[in-house]
N, C-alpha and C positions, 0 to 999 in steps of 0.2 A: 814204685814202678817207673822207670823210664822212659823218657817220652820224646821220640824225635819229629819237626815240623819237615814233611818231604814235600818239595816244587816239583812237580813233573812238566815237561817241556817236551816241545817235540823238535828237531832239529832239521838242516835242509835235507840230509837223507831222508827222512821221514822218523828216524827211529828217535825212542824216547830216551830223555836225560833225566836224571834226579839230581835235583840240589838238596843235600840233608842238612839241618840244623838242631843239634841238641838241644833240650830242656829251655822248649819257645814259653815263651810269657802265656800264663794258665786262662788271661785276659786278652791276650788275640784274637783279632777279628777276622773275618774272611774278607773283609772287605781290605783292610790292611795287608794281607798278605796279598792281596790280586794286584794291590796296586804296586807292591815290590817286582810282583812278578811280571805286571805290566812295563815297569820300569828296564827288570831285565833285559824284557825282551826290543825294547824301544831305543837303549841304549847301547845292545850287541857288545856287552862288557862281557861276555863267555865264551870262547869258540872250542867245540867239542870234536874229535876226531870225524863227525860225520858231518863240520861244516858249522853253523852259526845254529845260534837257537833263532828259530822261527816265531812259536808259537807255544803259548800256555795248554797243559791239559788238566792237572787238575790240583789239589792241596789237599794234603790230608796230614794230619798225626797222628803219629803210628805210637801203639805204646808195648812194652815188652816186659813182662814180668817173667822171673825165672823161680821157679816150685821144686825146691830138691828133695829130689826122692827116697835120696839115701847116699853116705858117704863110707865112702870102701877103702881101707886103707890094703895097700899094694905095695 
């Protein structure tokens, strides 16, 4: 299964940004990630079409597994 670490941010429009990073360490922490994400936002190292990132909303990892159904040849 696949597994991507997503930042969400909110920018000075108000709307939100994702920062994705692939196959995050199975041993991260939340408190680890808040403090990157703190950093981001501290050091305005990202500027998104709707202006700077402002503010952290939330961290999650998302995970995707794909289940095949069946293969058709065409």
């Amino acid at each position: 299964m696949q597994e991507t670490l997503r930042m969400v941010f909110r920018n000075q429009e108000g709307r939100l940004v994702s920062i994705n990073l692939p196959d995050p360490n199975p041993e991260l922490t939340a408190l680890e990630v808040e403090t990157v994400m703190d950093s981001i936002v501290t050091r305005n190292v990202f500027m998104t079409t709707g202006g700077n990132i402002e503010a952290k909303v939330r961290a999650e990892v998302v995970s995707r597994g794909v289940n095949v159904l069946g293969e058709f040849n065409g």
